[in-house]
N, C-alpha and C positions, 0 to 999 in steps of 0.2 A: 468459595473457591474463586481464587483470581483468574484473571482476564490469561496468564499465559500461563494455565492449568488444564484449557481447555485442548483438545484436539479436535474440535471442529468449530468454526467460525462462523456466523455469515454476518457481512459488513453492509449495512444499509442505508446508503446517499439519500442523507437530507438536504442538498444544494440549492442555496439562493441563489441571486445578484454576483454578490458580495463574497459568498464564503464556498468552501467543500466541503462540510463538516460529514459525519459519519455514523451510527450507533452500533456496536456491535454488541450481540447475540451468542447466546453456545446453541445448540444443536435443537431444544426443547424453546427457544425464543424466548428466554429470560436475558434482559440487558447488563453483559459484563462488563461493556468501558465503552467509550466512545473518542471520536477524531474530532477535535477542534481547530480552526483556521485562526493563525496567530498575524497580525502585523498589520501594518497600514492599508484601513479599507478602499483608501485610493490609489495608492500601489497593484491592490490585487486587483482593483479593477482594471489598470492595464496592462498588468501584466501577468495575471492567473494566480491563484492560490499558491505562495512559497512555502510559507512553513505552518506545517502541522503538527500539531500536539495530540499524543494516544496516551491515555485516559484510563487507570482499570476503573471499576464502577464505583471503588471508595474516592473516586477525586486522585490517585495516585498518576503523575505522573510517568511513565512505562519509559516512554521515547519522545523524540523531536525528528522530524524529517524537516530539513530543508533542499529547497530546489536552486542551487546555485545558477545564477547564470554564466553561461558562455556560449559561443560562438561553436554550432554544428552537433557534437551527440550530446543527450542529456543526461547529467551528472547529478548525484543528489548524494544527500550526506546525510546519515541516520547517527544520532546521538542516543544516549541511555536515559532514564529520567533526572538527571544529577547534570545531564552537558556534557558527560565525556565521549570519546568518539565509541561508535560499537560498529559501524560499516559506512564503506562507499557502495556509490554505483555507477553503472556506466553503460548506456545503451551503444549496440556495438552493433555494425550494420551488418546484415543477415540478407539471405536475399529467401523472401516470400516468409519469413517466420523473424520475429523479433529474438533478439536473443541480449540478455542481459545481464553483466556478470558485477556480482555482491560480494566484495571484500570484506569477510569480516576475521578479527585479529588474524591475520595474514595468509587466510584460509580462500581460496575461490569457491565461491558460489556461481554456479549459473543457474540463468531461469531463461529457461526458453519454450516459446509454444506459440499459439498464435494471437497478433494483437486485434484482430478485425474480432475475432470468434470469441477474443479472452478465456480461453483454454491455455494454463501456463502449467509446468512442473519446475519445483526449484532441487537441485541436485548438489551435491557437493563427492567429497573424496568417499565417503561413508554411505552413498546411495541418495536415493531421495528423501528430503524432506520435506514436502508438502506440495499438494495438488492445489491450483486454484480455478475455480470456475463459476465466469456469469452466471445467474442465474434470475427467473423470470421474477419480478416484485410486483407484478400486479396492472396490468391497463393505466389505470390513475398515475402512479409511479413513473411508469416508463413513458407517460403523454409527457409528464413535467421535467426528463431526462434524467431519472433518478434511475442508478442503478446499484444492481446487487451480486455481492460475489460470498462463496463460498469457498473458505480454507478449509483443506484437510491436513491438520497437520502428521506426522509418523508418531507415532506414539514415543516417547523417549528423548526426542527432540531437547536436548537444553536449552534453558531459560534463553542464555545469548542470542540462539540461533533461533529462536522462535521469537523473541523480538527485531531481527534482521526481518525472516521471512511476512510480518505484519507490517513493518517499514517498508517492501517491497512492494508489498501489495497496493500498498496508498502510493506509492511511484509511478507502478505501471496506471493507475487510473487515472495521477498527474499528466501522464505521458499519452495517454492516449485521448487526454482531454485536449491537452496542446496540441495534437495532431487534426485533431478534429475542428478545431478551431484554423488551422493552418489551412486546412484542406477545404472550408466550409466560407 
C-alpha cells in the first residue's frame, strides 16, 4: 500500500545541522515514504531548509515543496512528483490562530488551528479533510528538537488532495521553524 493510501500518518523529524529531513509511518509504525531536503547545503544553512522532496517508501517521488522567498507572509509552492504545479500557499495573518489558505487546482483550502500548540484542521468546500496534531516522540527526540505530528486524513480524500494536505504539513513545520528561529 502506498504512502497516499493511508489515512493516518505520523511524520518523524530526523533534523540535522544541515537538513529537515522526515520518515513517515501509517498508523501500526511501518515506514511508508519519507521527506528529503533538496539543494545547496550552504544555502540552507542560511537561510533554512527550501525544498523538500516526499518520497513513497518504493523511492517514488509524491511531491516537491518549495519555500519561495519574499518579503512579509510565507508562500510556498507544492508541485506533483513529475514538477507540475498541484497547490500554492499563503500564510495570512490571523490574530491568535495561524490561518493558511492551500490553493489547489483553483479550489481554497484553509488550514487553521494553532501554531504554538500545532493543533491544525485543513477544510475545504466539501468539509474537512484532515486533522493534524503534535505529538509526544519520546525525551531523547524532543532534547534533540525533533518533532512529531500526526495526520488524520478523512477517509475518501483524493490522491490530489491528500498530497496538497502532506505538502501542508511539511509547510506549517517550515513555518514554524522560521518563526522560532525569528523569535529565538
Amino acid at each position: 500500500m502506498g504512502l497516499l493510501q493511508h489515512d493516518t500518518l505520523v511524520i518523524d523529524q530526523v533534523t540535522n545541522v544541515v537538513s529537515n529531513d522526515f520518515a513517515i509511518s501509517d498508523a501500526d509504525g511501518q515506514q511508508v515514504g519519507s521527506i528529503r531536503t533538496e539543494g545547496n547545503a550552504l544555502k540552507r544553512m542560511f537561510l533554512g531548509s527550501r525544498r523538500l522532496l516526499v518520497l513513497d517508501a518504493d523511492g517514488t517521488a509524491l511531491l516537491r515543496l518549495e519555500d519561495t522567498m519574499t518579503l512579509g507572509r510565507d508562500r510556498m509552492e507544492i508541485t506533483d512528483g513529475d514538477g507540475r504545479p498541484l497547490a500554492s500557499l499563503v500564510k495570512r495573518m490571523s490574530f491568535l490562530k495561524s490561518r493558511i489558505t492551500v490553493v489547489v487546482d483553483d479550489t481554497e483550502l484553509d488550514l487553521t488551528g494553532n501554531m504554538w500548540g500545532f493543533d491544525f484542521t485543513m477544510s475545504g468546500p466539501r468539509g474537512d479533510l484532515a486533522t493534524v496534531a503534535r505529538s509526544w516522540s519520546g525525551l531523547g527526540k524532543a532534547l534533540l528538537g525533533h518533532s512529531r505530528y500526526v495526520v488524520q486524513l478523512t477517509p475518501g480524500v483524493p490522491a490530489r488532495e491528500r498530497q496538497a494536505v502532506l505538502g501542508s504539513v511539511i509547510a506549517l513545520d517550515l513555518i514554524r521553524e522560521k518563526e522560532s528561529r525569528s523569535n529565538g
